[in-house]
C-alpha positions as CSV (number, residue, x, y, z in Angstrom):
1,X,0.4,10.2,-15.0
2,X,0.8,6.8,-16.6
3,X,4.5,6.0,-14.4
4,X,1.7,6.5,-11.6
5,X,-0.7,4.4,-12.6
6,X,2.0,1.4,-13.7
7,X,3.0,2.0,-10.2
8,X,0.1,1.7,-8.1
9,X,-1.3,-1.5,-10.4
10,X,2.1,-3.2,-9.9
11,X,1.1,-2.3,-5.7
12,X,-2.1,-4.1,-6.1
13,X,-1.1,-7.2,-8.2
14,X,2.0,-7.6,-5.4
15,X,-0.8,-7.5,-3.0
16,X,-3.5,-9.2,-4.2
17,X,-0.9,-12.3,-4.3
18,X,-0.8,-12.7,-0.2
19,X,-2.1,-15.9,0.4
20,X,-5.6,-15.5,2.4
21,X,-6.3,-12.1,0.8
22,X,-9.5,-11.9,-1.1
23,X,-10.1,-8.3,-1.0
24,X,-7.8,-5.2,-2.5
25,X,-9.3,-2.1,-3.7
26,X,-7.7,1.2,-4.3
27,X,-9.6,4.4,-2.6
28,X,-12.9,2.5,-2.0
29,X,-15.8,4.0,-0.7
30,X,-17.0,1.2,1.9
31,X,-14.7,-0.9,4.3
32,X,-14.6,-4.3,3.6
33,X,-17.4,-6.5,4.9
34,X,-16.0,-9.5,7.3
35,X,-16.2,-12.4,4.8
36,X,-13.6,-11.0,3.1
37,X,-10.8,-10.8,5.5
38,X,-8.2,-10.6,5.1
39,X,-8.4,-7.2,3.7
40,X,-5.8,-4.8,1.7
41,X,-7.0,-0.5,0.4
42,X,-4.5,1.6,-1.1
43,X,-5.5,5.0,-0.3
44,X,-3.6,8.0,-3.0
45,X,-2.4,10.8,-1.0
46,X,-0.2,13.5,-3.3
47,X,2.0,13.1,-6.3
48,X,3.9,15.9,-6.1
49,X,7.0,17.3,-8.9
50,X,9.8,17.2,-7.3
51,X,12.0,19.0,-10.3
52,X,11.6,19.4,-13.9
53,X,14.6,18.1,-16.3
54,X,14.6,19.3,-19.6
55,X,17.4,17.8,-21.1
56,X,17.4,15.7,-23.7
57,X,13.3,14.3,-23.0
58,X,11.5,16.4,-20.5
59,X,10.7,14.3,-17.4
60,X,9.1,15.0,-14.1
61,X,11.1,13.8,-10.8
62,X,7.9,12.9,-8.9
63,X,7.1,11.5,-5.1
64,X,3.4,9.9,-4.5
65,X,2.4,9.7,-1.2
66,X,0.4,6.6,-0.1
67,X,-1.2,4.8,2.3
68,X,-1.4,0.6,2.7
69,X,-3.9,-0.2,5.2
70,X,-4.8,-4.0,6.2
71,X,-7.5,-5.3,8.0
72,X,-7.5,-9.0,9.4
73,X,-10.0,-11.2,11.5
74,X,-8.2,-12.0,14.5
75,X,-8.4,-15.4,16.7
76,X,-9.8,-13.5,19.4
77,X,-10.3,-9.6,20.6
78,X,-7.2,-9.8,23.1
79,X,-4.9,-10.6,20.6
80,X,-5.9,-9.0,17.2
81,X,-4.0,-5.6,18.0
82,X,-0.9,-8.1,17.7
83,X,-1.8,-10.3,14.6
84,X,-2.5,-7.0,12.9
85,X,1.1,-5.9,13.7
86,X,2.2,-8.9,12.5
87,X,1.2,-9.2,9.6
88,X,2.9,-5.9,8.8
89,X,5.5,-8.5,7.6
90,X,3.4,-10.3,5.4
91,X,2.6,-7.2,3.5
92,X,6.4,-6.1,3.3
93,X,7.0,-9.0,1.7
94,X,4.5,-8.7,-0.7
95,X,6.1,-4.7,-1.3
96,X,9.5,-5.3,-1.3
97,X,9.4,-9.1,-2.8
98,X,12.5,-8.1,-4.7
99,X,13.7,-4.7,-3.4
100,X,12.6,-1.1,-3.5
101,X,12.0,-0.7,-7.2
102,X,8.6,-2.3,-7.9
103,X,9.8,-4.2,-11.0
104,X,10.1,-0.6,-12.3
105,X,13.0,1.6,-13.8
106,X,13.7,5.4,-12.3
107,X,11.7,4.0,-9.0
108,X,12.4,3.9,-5.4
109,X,9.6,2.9,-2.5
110,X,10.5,3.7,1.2
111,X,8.0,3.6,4.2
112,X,7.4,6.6,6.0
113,X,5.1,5.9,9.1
114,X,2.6,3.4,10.4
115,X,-0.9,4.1,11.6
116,X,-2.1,3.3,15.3
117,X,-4.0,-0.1,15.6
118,X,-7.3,0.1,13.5
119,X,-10.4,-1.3,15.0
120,X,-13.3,-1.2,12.4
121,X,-16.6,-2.0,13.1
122,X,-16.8,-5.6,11.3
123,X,-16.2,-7.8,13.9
124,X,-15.1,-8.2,17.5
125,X,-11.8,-9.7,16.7
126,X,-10.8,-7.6,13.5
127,X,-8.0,-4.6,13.7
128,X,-5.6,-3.0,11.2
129,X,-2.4,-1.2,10.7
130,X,-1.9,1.8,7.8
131,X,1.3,2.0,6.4
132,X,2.4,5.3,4.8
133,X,4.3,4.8,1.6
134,X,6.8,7.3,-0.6
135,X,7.4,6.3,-4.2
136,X,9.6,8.6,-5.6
137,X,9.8,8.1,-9.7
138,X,11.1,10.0,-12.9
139,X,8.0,10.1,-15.7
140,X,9.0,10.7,-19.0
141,X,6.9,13.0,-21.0
């Protein structure tokens, strides 16, 4: 479980570098409060074993579900649903800053889906996006 864990920290610290975004929590129990928008949760799905490979070291061929959800405070209520979707692009670029390893060895990201629009209660003007994430990864045990 420590590839995991390398993984998902690696997510946040990629994240936690968009410019504006004070707030990135992983599974938290509250939504984020309007002064600190722009917002970025990482919610774990599974980590499922994908196969077992017992030659020479024993490893684990993994594949972690998760989800990436932001939530901005748009300019006005009309045209949050859009500013949400575009910042889709920001947060790619934060993901994929230099491919689809994550810095890491034995590690591939893909995107699998995107939420609807997101409209939490925080404000008139705030909406978000989720996107759905695959890592796959080898773990050596």
């Amino acid at each position: 479980m420590m590839k995991r864990e390398e993984i998902v920290v690696e997510l946040m610290r990629r994240l936690s570098g968009i410019e504006g975004v004070s707030y990135v929590a992983r599974n938290p129990k509250a939504p984020p409060s309007i002064d600190q928008l722009p917002a970025v949760t990482i919610w774990e799905l599974t980590d499922n074993i994908l196969k077992h490979d017992s030659r020479g070291r024993y490893s684990h061929h993994r594949k972690l579900s998760l989800v990436v959800e932001w939530i901005i405070d748009g300019t006005a209520e009309g045209r949050c649903s859009k500013e949400a979707i575009a910042y889709a692009e920001v947060v790619r670029g934060a993901i994929f800053v230099d491919g689809i390893s994550l810095g890491q060895k034995q590690c591939e990201v893909r995107e699998k889906s995107f939420s609807r629009v997101l409209r939490p209660p925080a404000g008139d003007a705030t909406a978000g996006l989720g996107m759905e994430l695959e890592i796959e990864y080898i773990e050596a045990l």
